[in-house]
C-alpha positions in Angstrom: -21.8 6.4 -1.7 -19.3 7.5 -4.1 -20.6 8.4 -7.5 -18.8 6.0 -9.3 -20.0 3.2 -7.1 -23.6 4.9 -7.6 -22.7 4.2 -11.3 -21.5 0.3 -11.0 -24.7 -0.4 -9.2 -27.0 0.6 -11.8 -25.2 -1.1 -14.6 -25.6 -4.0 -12.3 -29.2 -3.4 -11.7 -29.9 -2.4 -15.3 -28.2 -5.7 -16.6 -29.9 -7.6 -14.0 -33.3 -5.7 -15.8 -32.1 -7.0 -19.3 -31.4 -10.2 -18.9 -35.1 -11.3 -16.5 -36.7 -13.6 -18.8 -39.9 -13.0 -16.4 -40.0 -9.4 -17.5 -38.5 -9.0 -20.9 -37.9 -5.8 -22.7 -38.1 -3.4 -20.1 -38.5 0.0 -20.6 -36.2 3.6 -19.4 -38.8 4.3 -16.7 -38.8 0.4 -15.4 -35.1 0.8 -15.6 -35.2 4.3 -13.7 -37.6 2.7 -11.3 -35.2 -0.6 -10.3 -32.7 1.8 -9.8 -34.2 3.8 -7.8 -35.8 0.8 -5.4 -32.8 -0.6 -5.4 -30.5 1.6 -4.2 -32.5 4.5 -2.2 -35.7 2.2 -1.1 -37.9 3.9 1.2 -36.4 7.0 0.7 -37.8 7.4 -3.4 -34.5 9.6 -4.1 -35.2 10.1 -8.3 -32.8 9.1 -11.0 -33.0 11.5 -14.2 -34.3 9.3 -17.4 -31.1 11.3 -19.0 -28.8 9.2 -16.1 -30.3 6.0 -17.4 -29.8 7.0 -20.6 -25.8 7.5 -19.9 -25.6 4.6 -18.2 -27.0 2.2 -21.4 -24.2 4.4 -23.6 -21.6 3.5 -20.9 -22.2 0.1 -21.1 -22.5 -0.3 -24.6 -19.4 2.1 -25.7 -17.6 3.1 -22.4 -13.9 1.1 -23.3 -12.5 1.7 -19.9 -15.6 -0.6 -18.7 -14.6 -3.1 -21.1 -18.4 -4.0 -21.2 -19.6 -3.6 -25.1 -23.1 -4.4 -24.0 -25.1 -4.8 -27.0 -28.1 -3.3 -25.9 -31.1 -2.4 -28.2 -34.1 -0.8 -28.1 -37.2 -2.9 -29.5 -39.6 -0.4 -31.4 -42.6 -3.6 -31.5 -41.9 -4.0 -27.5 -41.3 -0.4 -26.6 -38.4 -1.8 -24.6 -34.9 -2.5 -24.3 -33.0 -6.1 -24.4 -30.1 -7.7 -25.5 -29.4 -8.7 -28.8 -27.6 -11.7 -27.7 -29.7 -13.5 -25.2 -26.9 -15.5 -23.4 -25.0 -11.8 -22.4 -24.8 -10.4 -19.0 -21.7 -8.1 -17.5 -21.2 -10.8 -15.2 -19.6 -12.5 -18.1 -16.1 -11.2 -17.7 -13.8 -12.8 -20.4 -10.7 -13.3 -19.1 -8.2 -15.8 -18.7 -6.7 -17.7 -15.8 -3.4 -15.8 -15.9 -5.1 -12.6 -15.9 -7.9 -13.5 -12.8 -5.3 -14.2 -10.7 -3.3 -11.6 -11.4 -6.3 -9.1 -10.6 -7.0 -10.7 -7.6 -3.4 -10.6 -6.2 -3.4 -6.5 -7.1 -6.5 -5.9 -6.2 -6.2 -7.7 -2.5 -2.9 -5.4 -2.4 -4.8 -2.5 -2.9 -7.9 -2.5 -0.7 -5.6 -3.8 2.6 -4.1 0.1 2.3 -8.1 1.7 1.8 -8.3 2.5 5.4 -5.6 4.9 5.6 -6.1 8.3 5.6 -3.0 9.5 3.2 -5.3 6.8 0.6 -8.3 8.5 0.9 -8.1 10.0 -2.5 -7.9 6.8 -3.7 -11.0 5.5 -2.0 -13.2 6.2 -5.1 -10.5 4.0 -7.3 -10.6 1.4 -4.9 -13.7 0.8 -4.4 -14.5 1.0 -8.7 -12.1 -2.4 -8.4 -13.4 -4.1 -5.6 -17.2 -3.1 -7.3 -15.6 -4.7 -10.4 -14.7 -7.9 -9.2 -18.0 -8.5 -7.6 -19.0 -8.0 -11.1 -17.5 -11.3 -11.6 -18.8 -14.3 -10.5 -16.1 -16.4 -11.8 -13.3 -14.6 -9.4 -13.8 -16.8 -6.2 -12.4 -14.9 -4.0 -13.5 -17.0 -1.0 -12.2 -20.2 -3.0 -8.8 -17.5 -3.0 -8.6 -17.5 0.4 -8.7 -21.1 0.6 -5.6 -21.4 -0.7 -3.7 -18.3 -0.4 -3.2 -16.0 2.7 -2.2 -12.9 1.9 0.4 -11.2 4.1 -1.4 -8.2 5.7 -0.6 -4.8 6.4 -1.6 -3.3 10.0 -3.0 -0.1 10.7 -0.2 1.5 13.4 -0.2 4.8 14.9 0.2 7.4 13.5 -0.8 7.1 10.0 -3.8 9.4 11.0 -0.5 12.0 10.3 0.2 10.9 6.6 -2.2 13.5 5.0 -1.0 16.1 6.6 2.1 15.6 6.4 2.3 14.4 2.7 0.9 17.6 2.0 3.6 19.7 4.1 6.5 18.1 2.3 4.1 18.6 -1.1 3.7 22.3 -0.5 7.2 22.5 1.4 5.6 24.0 4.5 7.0 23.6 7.9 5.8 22.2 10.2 5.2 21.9 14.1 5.0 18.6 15.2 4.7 17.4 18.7 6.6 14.0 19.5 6.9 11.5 22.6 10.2 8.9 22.4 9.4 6.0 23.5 9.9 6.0 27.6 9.6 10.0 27.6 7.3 10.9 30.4 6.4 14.3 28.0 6.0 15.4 24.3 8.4 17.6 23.4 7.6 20.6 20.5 9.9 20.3 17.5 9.6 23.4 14.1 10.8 20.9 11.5 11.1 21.4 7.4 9.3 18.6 6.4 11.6 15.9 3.6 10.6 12.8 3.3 8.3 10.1 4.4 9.9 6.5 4.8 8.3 3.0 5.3 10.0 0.7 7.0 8.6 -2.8 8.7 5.0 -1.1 8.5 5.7 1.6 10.5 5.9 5.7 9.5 9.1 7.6 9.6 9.5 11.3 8.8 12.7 12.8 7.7 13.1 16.5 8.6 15.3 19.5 9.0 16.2 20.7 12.4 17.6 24.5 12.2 17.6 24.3 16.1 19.8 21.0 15.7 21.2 21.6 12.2 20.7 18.2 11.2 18.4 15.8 9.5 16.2 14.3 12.5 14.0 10.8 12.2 10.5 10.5 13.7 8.1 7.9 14.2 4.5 8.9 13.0 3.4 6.2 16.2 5.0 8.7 18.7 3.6 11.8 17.2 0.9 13.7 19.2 0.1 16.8 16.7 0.9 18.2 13.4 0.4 21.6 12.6 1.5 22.9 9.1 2.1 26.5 9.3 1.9 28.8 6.3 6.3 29.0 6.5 7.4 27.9 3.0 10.9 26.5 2.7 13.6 25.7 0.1 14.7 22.1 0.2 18.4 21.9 0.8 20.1 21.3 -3.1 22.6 19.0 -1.9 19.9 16.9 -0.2 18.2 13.6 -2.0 16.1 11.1 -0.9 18.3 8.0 -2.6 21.3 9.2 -1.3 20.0 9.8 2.1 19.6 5.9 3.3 21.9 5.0 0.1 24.2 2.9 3.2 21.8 2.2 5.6 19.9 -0.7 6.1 17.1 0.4 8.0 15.5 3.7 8.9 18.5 4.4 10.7 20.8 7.3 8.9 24.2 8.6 10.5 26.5 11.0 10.2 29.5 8.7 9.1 31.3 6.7 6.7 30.0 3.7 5.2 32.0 0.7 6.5 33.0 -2.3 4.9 31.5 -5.6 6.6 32.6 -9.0 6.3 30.2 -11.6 7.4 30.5 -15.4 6.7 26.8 -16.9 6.1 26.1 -20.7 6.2 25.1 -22.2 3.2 21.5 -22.0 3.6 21.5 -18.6 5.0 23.5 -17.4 2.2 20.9 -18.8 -0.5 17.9 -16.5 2.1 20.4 -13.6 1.8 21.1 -14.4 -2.6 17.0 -14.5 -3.3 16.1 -11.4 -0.4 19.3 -8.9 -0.8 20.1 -7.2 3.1 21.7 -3.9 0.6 22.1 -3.4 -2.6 25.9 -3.4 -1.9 25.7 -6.9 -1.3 28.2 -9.3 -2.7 28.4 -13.4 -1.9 31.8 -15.5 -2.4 31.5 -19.3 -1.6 34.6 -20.3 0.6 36.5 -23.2 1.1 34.9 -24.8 4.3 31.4 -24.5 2.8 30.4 -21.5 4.1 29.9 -18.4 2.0 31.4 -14.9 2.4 28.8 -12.0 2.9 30.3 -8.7 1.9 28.8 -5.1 2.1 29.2 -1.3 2.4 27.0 -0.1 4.8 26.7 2.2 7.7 26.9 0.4 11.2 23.2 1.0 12.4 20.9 -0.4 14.6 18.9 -2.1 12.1 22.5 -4.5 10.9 23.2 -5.1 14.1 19.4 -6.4 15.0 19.6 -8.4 11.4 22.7 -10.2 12.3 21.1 -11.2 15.8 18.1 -12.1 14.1 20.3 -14.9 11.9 21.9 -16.6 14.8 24.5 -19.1 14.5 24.1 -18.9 11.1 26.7 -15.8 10.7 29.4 -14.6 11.6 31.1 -11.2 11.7 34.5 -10.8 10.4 34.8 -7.5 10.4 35.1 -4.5 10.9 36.3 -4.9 14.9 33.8 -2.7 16.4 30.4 -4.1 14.8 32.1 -8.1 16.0 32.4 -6.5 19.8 28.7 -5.0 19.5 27.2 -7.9 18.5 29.6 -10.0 20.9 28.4 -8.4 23.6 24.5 -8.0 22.8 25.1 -12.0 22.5 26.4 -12.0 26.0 23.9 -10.0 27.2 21.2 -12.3 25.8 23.1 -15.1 27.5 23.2 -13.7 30.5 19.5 -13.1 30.8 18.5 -16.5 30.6 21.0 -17.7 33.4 19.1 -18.4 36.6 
């Protein structure tokens, strides 16, 4: 157990002490001995009277707890106690805005604990989720209830984003070995590592290729093995990590001009589009038959293409030629599967 979780439980555990109306006024070596039952049992590990000591200063003065405990020792009862009777840690004051607005950040947190590039983080974590159990006034099972939070799977490959987070830290190469989907073998690929990209819950890496002389995509779900080598390199001046998907919608990034696309959107499609932007080149013009024109900048990926399929009926592309013939035929094609 982390020490600072070690920590939360004997505030707990002291507070619990302080505020048993069965056993007032306990002293430091009942408190050292709750602590010690509760947390190690059987196996009679000892807390220092000097811990116990920090801990009652922590709770009193510690801001970062927010706790202000006002503990006191009683010289008549050789003990210590509360000097107001109704207090107890559990008694978070906060307000309704500001419960719910834990909650919501905290649930955001802890969905990401299990992965390895967080596990740095595990300590903080696990101080908020410790916390709010510290509060018996945030439900979160009456949450629940009421909200369901949108959750992020675990895929493949994240077991990669420690390493590799450290490679493009460091700016050390590495060696990575990667499977495309459909490829019968791996294949071995000496990359300078850029950029890591999230996109639809899945892992992309964005590295240099001097075999290919270019900028090469990888899923973290295909790769087999990273290596990171003790080869330092120089990122590439002219290279930055806005610019580099600047015109792409997607993960997708090609060597070409950005193109501009006219779409016409229905109505309702066109409010979806106005309150969840496809690219920040955007633009929306009502037009005269009620529909509304859809305007933007972007490269013709993969990723438009599948977004504009994804809508339906519900648009329309104008232009340029060549993205209206792709998705023309991808539309055919669908059509086609489904005749018997």
């Amino acid at each position: 157990m982390a020490v600072n979780k070690n920590a939360l439980m004997r505030y707990r555990i002291i507070d619990r002490c302080l505020t048993n109306s069965a056993r007032p006024f306990p002293t430091k070596s009942d408190l050292q001995q709750a602590c010690e039952e509760a947390l190690y049992g059987s196996q009679r590990e000892r807390i220092s009277a000097s811990t116990i000591e920090k801990d009652m200063w922590a709770m009193k003065n510690e801001s970062s707890l927010g706790f202000y405990a006002p503990i006191a020792f009683n010289r008549d009862r050789k003990g210590y106690y509360y000097t107001d009777p109704d207090y107890s840690i559990n008694d978070v004051q906060l307000n309704d805005e500001e419960r719910d607005a834990i909650h919501f950040a905290a649930r955001t947190l802890l969905q990401y604990r299990d992965l390895p590039v967080f596990a740095q983080f595990d300590q903080a974590l696990g101080k908020i989720q410790d916390r709010l159990s510290l509060a018996p006034d945030l439900d979160a099972e009456q949450l629940t209830d009421v909200v369901q939070f949108e959750t992020s799977p675990v895929v493949g490959g994240s077991e990669f984003l420690g390493d590799v987070f450290k490679a493009i830290r460091e700016r050390r190469r590495v060696m990575l070995r990667y499977r495309k989907f459909g490829a019968t073998e791996a294949k071995s690929y000496h990359l300078a590592p850029y950029l890591l990209k999230e996109y639809r819950n899945r892992w992309y890496l964005i590295a240099w290729s001097a075999q290919r002389s270019d900028y090469l995509t990888f899923g973290l779900d295909r790769v087999e093995e990273v290596t990171l080598t003790e080869e330092r390199f120089e990122p590439a001046p002219d290279f930055s990590s806005d610019r580099f998907f600047a015109h792409s919608i997607g993960i997708t990034e090609l060597d070409a001009e950005p193109q501009d696309v006219l779409l016409h959107c229905s109505a309702l499609h066109a409010r979806y589009v106005a309150s969840q932007p496809v690219h920040a080149s955007q633009s929306l013009t009502p037009l005269d038959d009620g529909r509304v024109a859809l305007r933007l900048r972007v490269l013709l990926t993969y990723e438009l293409v599948e977004w504009i399929l994804g809508a339906g009926a519900a648009v329309e592309v104008l232009a340029p030629v060549a993205l209206r013939e792709r998705v023309v035929d991808a539309l055919k094609k669908s059509l086609d599967a489904y005749k018997t």
